[in-house]
C-alpha positions in Angstrom: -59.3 -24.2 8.9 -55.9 -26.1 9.2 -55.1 -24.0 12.7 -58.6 -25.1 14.4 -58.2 -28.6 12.7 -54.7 -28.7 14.5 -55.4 -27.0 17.6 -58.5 -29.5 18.4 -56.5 -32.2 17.8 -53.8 -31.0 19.8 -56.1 -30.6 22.7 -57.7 -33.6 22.6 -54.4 -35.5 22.2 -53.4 -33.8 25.4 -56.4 -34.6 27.5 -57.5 -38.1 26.1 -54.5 -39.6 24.3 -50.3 -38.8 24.6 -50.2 -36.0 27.1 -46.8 -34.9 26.4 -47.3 -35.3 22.2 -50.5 -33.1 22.4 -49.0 -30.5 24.6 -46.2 -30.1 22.4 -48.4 -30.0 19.6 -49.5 -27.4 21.3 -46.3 -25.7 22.3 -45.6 -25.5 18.7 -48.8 -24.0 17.6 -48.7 -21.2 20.3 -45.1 -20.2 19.1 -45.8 -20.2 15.7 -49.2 -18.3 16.4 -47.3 -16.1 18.9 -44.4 -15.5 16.0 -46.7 -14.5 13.5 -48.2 -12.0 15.7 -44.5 -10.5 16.5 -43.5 -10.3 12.9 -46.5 -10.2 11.0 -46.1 -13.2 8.8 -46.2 -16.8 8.4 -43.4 -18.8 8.6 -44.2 -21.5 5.0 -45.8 -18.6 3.1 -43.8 -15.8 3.5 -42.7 -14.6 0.1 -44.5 -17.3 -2.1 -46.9 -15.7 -3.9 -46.5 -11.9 -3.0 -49.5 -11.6 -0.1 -49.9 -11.0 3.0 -50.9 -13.6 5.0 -53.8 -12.8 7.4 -52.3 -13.8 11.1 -55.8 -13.2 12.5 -57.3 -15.6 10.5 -55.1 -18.5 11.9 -55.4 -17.4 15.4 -58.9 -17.0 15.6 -59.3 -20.7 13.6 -57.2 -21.9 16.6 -58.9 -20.8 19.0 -62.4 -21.7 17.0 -60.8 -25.7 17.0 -60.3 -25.3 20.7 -64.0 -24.2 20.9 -65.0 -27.0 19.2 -63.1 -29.4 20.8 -64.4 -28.6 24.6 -67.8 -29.9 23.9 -66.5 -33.6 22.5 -64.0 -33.4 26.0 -66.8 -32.4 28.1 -69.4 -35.0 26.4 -66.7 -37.7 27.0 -66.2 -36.7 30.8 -69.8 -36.9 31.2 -69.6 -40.7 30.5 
């Protein structure tokens, strides 16, 4: 939920508001995204509580907050 939440944000930062903050928002998300896939874990929760954290789960909530995001860019393109 916090991945899409952060990934739509970071989108529409990028294309409506502070170009260069969005992007690296979304810079950031990627690596960590792309680091988790590498190593199989999160970077906060690693070793807090004794589970694995589901990587999956937080890439496929990013890229459901970039879903959800397109329709409020493409609604405000429209007019």
């Amino acid at each position: 939920m916090l991945h899409g939440l952060f990934a739509g944000a970071a989108l529409l930062t990028a294309v409506r508001g502070d170009r260069v903050r969005g992007t690296i928002m979304l810079v950031v998300l990627a690596a960590k995204l792309a680091w988790e896939a590498a190593t199989g874990g999160s970077l906060v929760m690693a070793g807090t509580a004794g589970y694995r954290v589901v990587t999956e789960s937080h890439l496929l909530g990013a890229l459901g907050g970039l879903a959800g995001a397109l329709p409020l860019l493409w609604r405000s393109a429209r007019g």
